[in-house]
N, C-alpha and C positions, 0 to 999 in steps of 0.2 A: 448915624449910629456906628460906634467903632465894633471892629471881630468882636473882641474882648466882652461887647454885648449881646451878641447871637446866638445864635444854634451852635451849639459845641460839637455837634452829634451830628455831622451835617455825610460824611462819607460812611455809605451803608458798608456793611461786612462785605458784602460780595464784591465792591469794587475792592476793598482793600485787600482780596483777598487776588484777585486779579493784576491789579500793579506789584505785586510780587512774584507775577508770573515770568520766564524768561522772554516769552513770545507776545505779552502784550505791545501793541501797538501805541507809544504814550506821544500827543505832541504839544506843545509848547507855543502861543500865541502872544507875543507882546508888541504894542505900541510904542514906536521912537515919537521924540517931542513934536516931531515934524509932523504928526499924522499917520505916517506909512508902518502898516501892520509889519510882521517879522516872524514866522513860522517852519520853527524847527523840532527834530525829533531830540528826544530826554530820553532816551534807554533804561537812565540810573534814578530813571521819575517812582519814587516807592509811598508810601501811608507809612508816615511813623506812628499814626495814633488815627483815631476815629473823625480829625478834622487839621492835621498834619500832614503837607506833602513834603519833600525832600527831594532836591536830585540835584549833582556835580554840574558845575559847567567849568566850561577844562579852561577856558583862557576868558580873562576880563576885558578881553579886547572886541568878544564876541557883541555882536549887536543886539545879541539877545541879554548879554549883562548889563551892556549899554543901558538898556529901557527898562531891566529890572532894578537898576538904580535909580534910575527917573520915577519908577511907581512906587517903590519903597518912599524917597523922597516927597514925592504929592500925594501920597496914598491912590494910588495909578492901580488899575486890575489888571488881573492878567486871563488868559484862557487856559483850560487842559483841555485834551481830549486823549479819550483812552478807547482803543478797540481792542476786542478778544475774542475772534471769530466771530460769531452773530451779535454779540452785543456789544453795546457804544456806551459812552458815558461823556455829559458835556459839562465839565466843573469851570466853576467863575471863584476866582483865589484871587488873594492880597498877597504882595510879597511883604512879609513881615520880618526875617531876618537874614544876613548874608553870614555865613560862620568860614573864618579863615585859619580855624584852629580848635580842638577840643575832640571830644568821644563820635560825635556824629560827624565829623568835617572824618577823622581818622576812619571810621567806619565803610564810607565814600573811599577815601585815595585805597583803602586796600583793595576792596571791590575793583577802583580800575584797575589797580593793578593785577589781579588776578586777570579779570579782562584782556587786559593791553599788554599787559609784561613789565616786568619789575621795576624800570623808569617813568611807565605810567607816571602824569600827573595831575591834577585838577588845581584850579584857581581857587573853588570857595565851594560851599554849599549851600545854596538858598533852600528855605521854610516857606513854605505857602501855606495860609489860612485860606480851608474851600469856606467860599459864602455858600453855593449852593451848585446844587448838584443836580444832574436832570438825567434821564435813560432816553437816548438817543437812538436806540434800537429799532430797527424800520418796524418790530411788531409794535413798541409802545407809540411813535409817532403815528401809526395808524390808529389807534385803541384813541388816543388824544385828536387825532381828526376827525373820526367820526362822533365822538362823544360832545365836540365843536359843531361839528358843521356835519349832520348825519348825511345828507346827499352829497358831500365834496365830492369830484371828482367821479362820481354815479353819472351813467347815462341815463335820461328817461326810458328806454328799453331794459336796462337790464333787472334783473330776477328779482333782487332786493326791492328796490324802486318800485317796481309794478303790483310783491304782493303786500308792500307794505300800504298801499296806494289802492287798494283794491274796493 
């Protein structure tokens, strides 16, 4: 099934409201053709819309444009991940477009530039469509392991265990 046929709606307010933050933690996971993962930080990683990521990468040389070519190309996924003090967020995206010019490419190079100083430059700006989005937050991976598996990780001794067991 292509994006185009999906959840449009797929990134909640609150993370987009988060990748706007200065101090989120945003990283970037892609596959070279070879196999071998590649995971680096995106600073300039923002939600332009409810199912639009965005963010610069400064030189086409990088090995992470490298494999964003290759997944645009085969319809290749890619990973985010986004931390913000206690909560995590674990997006699975398509690269859908590389922009080398226009309102949101120019959007970006100001941005670095404010950033980096006035010679600032970026290569392009990719578009990611999130397929789906998950809360990676060690409270909701618990809420999701015990709602799975209610004893994981429970000793037979401890308090739950025994009066549930009773």
């Amino acid at each position: 099934m292509s994006f185009l046929e999906g959840n449009m709606d797929v990134l909640p307010k609150k993370l987009r409201e988060v990748l706007h933050k200065p101090h989120a933690i945003r990283i970037l996971a892609t596959v070279g053709r070879d196999g071998v993962p590649d995971v680096v930080l995106r600073d300039s990683l923002v939600a332009l819309d409810d199912h639009t990521l965005a963010f610069a990468e400064t030189s086409d040389a990088d090995q992470s444009s490298q494999n964003l070519t290759q997944a645009i190309w085969y319809d290749g996924a890619v990973a985010v991940s986004v931390v913000h003090g206690a909560r995590a967020w674990r997006i699975r995206a398509r690269p859908w477009r590389c922009l080398i010019a226009g309102p949101v490419f120019k959007r970006f190079l100001l941005a670095a530039r404010v950033a980096r100083g006035p010679d600032a430059d970026i290569a392009a700006v990719w578009l990611l469509h999130a397929d789906t989005v998950s809360d990676e937050s060690l409270a909701a991976q618990l809420e999701r392991d015990v709602a799975q598996r209610p004893f994981a990780g429970a000793h037979l001794d401890c308090a739950r265990f025994v009066a549930e067991n009773a």
